[in-house]
N, C-alpha and C positions, 0 to 999 in steps of 0.2 A: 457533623451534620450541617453545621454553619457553612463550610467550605462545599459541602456537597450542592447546598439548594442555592452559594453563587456561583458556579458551577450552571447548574440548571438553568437559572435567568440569565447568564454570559451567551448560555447557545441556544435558547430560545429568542433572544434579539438579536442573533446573527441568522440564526435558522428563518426567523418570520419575515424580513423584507422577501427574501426568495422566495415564500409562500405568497406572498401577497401579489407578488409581477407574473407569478404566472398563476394565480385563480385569475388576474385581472386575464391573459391569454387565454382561458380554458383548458389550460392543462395540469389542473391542482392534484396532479396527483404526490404523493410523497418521493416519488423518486425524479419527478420534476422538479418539484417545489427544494430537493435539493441542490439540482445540478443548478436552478438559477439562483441561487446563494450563493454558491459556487464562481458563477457566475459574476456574478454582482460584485464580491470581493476581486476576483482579476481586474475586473473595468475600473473599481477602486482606484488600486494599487496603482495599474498602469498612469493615472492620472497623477497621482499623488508622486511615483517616481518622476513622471514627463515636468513636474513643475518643482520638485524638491522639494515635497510637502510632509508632513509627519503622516503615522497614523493615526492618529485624532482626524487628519482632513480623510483619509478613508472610512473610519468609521462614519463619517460626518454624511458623505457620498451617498456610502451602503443605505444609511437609516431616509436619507432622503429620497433614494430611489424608492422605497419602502410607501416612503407618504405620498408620492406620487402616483405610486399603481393602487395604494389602498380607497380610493371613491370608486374607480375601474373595478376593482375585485369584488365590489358589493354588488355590480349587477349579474356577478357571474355566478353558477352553481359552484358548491364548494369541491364536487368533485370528490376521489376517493381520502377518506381521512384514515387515518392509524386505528387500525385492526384493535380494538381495546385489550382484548384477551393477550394477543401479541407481544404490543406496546408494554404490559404491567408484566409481562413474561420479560423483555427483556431490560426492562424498569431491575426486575427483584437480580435477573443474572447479573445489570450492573453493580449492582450493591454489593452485591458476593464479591466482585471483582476487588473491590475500594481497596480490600486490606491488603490484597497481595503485592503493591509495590510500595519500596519501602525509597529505594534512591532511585538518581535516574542514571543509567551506568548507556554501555556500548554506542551505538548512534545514535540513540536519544542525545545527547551531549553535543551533538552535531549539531543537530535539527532545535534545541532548545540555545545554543547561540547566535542562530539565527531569528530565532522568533526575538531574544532579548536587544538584539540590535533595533528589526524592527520598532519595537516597541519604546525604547529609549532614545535613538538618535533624533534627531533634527535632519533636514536637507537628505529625506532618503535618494536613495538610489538602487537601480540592480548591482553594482557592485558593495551599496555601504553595508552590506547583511554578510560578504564575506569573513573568511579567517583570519585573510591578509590584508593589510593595506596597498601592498604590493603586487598581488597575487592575482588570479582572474575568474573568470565565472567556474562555479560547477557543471557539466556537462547534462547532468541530472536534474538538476535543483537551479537553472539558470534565472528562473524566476518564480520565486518565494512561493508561489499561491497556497499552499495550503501553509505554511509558515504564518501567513496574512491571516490566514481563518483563524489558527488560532490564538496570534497573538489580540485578534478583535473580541476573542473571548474573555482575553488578561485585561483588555483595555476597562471594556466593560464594567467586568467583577472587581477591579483594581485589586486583584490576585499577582501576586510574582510568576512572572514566567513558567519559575520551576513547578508550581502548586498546577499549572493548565498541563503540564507535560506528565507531572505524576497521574493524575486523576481524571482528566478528559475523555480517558476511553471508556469508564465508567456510565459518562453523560452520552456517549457514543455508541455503546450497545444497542439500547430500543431500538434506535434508525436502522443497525445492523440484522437487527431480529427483522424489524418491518419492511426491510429491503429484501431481506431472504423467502420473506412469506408474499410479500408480492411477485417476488421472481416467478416463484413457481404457480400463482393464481395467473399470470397474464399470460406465463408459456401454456397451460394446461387447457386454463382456464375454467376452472376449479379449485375451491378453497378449499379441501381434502390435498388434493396436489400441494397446491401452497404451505400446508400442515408437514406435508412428508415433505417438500424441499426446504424448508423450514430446520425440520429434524435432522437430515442430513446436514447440512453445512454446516449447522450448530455445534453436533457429535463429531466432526470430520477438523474442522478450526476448531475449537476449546477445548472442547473436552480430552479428544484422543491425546493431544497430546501431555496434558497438564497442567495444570497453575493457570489456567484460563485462556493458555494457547494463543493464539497472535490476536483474541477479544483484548488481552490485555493490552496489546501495544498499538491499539485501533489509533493513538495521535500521531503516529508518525506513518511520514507521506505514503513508504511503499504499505502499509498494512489499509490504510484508509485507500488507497485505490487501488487495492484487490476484495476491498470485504466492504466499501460504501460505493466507488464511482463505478465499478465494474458492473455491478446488478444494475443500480441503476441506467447506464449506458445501455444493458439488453434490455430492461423495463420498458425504456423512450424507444427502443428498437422495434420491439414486441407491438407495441400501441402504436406507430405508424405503417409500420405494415398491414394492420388489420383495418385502421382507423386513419388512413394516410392525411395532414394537414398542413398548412405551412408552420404551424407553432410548433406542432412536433418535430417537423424537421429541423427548425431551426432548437429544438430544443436539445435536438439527437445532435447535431454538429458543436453546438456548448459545450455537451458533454465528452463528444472525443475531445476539444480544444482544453478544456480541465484537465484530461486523465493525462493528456499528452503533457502538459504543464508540469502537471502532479507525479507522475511516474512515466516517461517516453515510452518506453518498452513494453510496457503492462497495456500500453495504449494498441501496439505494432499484435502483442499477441491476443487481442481480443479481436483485433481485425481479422486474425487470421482464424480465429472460429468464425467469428460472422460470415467471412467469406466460403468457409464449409459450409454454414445455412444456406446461403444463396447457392451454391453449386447443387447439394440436393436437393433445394427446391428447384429448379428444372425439371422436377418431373409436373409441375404445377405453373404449365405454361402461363395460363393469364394471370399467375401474378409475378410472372419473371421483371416488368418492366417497375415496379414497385418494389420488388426488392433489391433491384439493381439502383433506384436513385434512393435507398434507405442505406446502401451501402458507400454509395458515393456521399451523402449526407456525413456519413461519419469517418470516413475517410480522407476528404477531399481536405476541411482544417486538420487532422491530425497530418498529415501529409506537408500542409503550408509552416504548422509548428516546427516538425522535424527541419525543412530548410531552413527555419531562422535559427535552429539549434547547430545548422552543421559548419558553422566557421567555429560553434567553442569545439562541437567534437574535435574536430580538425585538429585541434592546438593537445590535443590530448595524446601522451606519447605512446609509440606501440612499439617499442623496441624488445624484441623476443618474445611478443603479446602469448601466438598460440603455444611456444615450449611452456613458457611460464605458466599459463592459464591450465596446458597437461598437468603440470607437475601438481598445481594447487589443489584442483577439483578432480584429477583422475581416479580418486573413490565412487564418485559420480558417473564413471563411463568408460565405455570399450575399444581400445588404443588399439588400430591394428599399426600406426605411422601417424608421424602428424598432420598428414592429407587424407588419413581415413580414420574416423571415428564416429560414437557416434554416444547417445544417452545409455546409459545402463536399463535393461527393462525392468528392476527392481525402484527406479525409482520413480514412475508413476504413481504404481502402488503405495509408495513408502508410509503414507497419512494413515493407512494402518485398516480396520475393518469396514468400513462404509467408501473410504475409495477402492480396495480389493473389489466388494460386491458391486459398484459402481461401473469398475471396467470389466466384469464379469456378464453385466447384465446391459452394457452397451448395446450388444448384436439383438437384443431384444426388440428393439425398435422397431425394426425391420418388420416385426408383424403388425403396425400401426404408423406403416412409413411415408403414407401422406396428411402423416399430421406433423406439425410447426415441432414440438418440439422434437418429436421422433427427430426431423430433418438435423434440428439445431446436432442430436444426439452423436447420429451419423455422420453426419459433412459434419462437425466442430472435432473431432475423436476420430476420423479417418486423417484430417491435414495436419491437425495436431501433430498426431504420435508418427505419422510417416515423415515431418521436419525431424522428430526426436531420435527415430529410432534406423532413419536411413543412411548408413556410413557416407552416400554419397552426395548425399543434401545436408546433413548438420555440419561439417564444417565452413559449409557457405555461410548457412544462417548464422553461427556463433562469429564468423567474420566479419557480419553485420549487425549484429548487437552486442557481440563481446559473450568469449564464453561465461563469466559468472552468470550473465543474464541471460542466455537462451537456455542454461540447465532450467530454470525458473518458466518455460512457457506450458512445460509439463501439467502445473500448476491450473491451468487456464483449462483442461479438461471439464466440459460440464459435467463433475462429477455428481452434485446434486440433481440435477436435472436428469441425467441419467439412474441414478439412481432409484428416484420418484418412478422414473415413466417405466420401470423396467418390475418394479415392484405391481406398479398399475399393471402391465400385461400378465405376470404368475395370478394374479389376484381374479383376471378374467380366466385365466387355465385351470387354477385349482382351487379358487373358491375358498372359505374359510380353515381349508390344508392348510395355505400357507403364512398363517398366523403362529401355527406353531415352530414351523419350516424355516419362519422368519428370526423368530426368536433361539431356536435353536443353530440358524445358520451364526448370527450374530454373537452368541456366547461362545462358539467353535473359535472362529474367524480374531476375534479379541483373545482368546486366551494362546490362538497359534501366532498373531500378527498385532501384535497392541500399537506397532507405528514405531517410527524409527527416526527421529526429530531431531537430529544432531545437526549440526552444519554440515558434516559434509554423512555421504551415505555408510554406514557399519557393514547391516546387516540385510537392510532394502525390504520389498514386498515380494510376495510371487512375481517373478518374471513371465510366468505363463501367462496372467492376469493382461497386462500391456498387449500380448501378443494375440490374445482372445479377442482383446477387444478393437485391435488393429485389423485384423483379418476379417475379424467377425461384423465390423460396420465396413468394411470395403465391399464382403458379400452382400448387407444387408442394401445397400446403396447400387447394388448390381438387379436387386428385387423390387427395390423402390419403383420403377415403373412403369409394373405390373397387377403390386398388389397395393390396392384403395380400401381394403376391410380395414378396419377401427376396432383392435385388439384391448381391450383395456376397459379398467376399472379401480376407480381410486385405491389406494391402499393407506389411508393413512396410520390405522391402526397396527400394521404390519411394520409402515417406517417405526414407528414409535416402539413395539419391541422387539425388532432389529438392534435398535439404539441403545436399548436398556443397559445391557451389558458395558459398551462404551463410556454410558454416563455414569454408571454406580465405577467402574475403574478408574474415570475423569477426576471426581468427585473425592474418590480417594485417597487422589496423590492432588488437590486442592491446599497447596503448600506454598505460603507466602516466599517470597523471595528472599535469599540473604540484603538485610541494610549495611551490608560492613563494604568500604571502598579505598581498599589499603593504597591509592594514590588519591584520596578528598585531600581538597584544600580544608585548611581549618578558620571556623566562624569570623575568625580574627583578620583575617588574611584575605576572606572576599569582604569583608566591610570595610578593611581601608583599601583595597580596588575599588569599589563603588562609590567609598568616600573623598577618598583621597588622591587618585588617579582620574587626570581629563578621560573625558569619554574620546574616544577614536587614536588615545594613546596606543604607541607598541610597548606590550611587554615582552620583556624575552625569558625563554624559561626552559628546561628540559619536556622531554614532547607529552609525554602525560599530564606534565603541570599546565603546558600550554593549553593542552585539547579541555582543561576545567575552569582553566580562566577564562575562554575565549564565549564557554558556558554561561560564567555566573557573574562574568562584567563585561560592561558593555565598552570595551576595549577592545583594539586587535592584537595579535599574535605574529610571531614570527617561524612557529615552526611548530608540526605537531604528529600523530603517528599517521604513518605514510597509507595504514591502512584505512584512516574516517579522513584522510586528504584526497581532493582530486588530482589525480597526475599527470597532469596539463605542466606544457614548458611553462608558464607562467608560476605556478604555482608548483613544481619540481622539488617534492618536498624529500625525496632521496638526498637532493645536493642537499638541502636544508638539515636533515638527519648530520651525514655526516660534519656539516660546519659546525654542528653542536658538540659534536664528541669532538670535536680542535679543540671549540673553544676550552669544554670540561677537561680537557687533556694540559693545554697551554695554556691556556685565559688570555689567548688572544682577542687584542681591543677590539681589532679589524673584523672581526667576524660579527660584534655590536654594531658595529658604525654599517657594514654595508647590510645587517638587517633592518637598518633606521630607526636602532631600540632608543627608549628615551629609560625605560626604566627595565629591570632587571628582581627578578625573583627565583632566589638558589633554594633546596632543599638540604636538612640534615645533611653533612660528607662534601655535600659542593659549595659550603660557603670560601673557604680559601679563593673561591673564584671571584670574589664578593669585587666589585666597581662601582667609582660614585659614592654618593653620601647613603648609609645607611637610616634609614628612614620609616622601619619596622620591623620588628622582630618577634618571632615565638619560639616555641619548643621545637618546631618541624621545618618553620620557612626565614627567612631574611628576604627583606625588600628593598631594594638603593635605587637611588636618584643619580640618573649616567649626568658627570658633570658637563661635559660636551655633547647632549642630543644633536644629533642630525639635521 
């Protein structure tokens, strides 16, 4: 409880300066008041890197910026605040959350060595938060921001690292709930809507697939800007097209320059919905020139970031990129040669009963297809799925973001949205029929297709499903305009039991996580690293050991698993792999010296490799002091 409620004050004082600079702008809404926290932390950082400052001088920034807008924020109307009903809705789903994770394993380990450099070094830098001392930026992750967020929350709470990375998405749910519920009120505009887009995203992320589904892993970068920057990016969308201003727009350009920071790619496929909005709004002449400079607003920085990203890309190697990228993810997709392929249509679907009915119910639009979200439904779900699913257009686009990450734009589907607005049109056709219709579709739908969450794809979704809804918003975009009738009427009670089924199966398999990490370092062994090792020393280590050390002390490494490494020449961590099985093979020196190790930690079997003065020891590891560092 104690950890919980510093926790809560950690992200409430990084959360409030953002609230405060834009009540002082007029744009307090919560998915503003996010992205300028957001905000506020980048302008931080960058200051704090540009001078080699800690972060203490960013928090120091952030809270100043804070007391600077807050006399400004008093003359302003407070603007939309957090939905109460919402808010304590996703208050209680975070608590549910709390017990499910027990360690921090997979890329967490990544992303929480980063935060711990942040957090401990002196004289930051964009390179001091790498792996390597040696090594070069990540292509992805080239500059920290959301690493920053939330190591301002460790700073804060004077919580360790690990304690923000275990449990932060806990504190992170409500925004996620009240991000989902405004989604669907500003697209709709309708708090029924908002209820049902709310229900979808909730049932479709958490629940369907289990153990609280990617709620649980809201700390890390890609999960927080597909389930916090993403809504709110269309929120700020949504509100200057209707309500065009220069805050908003400049608030809509933050937010691409965040998302772009936070996750590149996630940034490139939200454009690429937006850019379907504005293509079916065409039939909505006079607001073509307003949704053309709302798209350019978020475009224009997400665009300037990618240039300053593409000298790291550049350095990233692609030798035999598309065979390799076949062989790995070709469960995901349909080979006819390596210059034609393209998505599997099962994996749209794959999230299981609420994206089925989702792209089922896309071409539904079409009968209320000059309204905003219809368009978003139509143009985001026509360019979508014809990138995904046209053999002669996805090998471009995965040329250009890399296949692991273009299988992933699938993802960007307005499934919620569509969802919502498709249920609103059955609701005006069949009237209180399809309450039952609803319920009954949902308990089908769940007990044929419960979701198929694996890393790579088994068993997939209806393939028809992608294809209905490909087809079926191309016609419906072909009808747009002609017909102006206004088809619809909220359904939220419909979403809700739709969902029922979803969430009682959710709910069920609501199963904490294995704690066991048969490569943890033991208690002994990160306290004399922390202790007893300078900070920005190289340790060298086998690559499991390396990728927990590089975790849980704030040291660098020399080598780690090629799959949580970037594989940039600089950082080439193949060569790095095999110079570690020399060395465990020989115990060649040369292979220490030209990693620039100063010290050295063996496991059980590899101590005969032992060099230097031994300097610690347990049951599992030995630690030596290289007599001659580098």
């Amino acid at each position: 409880m104690i950890t919980w409620l510093q926790l809560a004050f950690g992200t409430w004082v990084v959360l409030l300066p953002g609230r405060l600079v834009a009540r002082a702008l007029g744009v307090a809404g919560i998915a503003e008041s996010f992205v300028w926290s957001v905000t506020l932390v980048a302008a931080a950082l960058a200051i704090t890197f540009a001078v080699h400052g800690s972060l203490l001088l960013t928090l120091l920034l952030v809270l100043a910026a804070g007391a600077i807008a807050f006399p400004f924020s008093r003359r302003r109307d407070a603007g939309r605040g957090w939905n109460p009903l919402v808010a304590l809705a996703g208050i209680g789903f975070g608590i549910a959350l709390w017990s499910l994770e027990g360690i921090v394993r997979g890329d967490a380990l990544f992303h929480l060595g980063r935060m711990r450099k942040l957090d401990d070094f002196g004289s930051l830098s964009l390179r001091a938060v790498d792996e390597f001392r040696d090594g070069g930026l990540h292509p992805g992750y080239a500059f920290p921001l959301w690493h920053g967020w939330l190591a301002l929350v460790g700073k804060v709470t004077a919580l360790d690292p690990t304690q923000v990375v275990l449990h932060e998405s806990a504190l992170l749910t409500p925004l996620a709930f009240v991000l989902a519920y405004e989604l669907g009120r500003e697209i709709f505009g309708s708090a029924a809507a908002g209820v049902a887009t709310l229900l979808a995203q909730v049932a479709m992320i958490a629940l369907a697939p289990g153990s609280g589904g990617a709620y649980r892993t809201l700390e890390l970068p890609g999960t927080t800007a597909r389930q916090l920057l993403v809504p709110a990016a269309v929120i700020v969308f949504f509100r200057f097209v209707r309500r065009p201003s220069r805050a908003l727009a400049a608030t809509l350009a933050l937010a691409a320059t965040a998302l772009a920071f936070v996750h590149p790619t996630y940034a490139l496929f939200l454009a690429i919905v937006l850019g379907g909005y504005t293509l079916a709004r065409l039939i909505a002449v006079r607001e073509l020139r307003i949704n053309v400079l709302a798209l350019i607003a978020y475009g224009l920085p997400m665009a300037l970031v990618f240039l300053w990203l593409k000298p790291i890309v550049d350095e990233t190697e692609s030798r035999g990129a598309v065979a390799q990228g076949i062989r790995q993810y070709g469960s995901d997709l349909v080979v006819h040669s390596q210059t034609r392929y393209h998505l599997d249509a099962g994996v749209p679907s794959r999230t299981g009963a609420v994206a089925i009915a989702a792209l089922v119910l896309a071409p539904l639009a079409a009968l209320s297809a000059r309204r905003r979200w219809a368009s978003l439904v139509l143009g985001g779900t026509a360019l979508v799925l014809a990138l995904e699913l046209w053999p002669l257009v996805f090998p471009h686009f995965s040329h250009l973001v890399s296949l692991s990450q273009s299988r992933r734009a699938a993802g960007f589907l307005p499934f919620a949205v569509a969802f919502a607005g498709g249920l609103a049109v059955l609701r005006r056709a069949l009237g209180v029929v399809l309450l039952s219709a609803a319920l009954a579709a949902g308990i089908a739908l769940q007990l044929a297709w419960p979701g198929d969450f694996g890393l790579h794809l088994e068993h997939g979704g209806p393939a028809a499903a992608a294809w209905i809804a490909l087809f079926g918003s191309l016609g419906g975009l072909a009808v747009a305009a002609w017909r102006a009738r206004r088809f619809e009427r909220p359904a939220a009670l419909a979403a809700l039991l739709f969902v029922l089924p979803v969430a009682v199966d959710g709910f069920a398999h609501w199963d904490p996580l294995g704690s066991h990490d048969s490569a943890a370092l033991t208690p002994g062994l990160v306290r004399f690293l922390r202790e007893s090792v300078p900070e920005r020393a190289v340790v060298y280590a086998d690559l499991q050991t390396s990728y927990r050390i590089s975790a849980y002390a704030p040291v660098y490494v020399a080598n780690g698993p090629p799959t949580h490494v970037a594989d940039t020449k600089a950082n080439d961590p193949y060569a790095r792999a095999a110079a570690l099985k020399r060395f465990l093979r020989t115990g060649d020196d040369a292979v220490l010296r030209r990693a620039g190790a100063e010290w050295l930690v063996l496991r059980r079997g590899e101590w005969r490799r032992g060099r230097g003065t031994l300097v610690y020891r347990d049951e599992r590891f030995r630690a030596f002091r290289l007599q001659s560092p580098p």
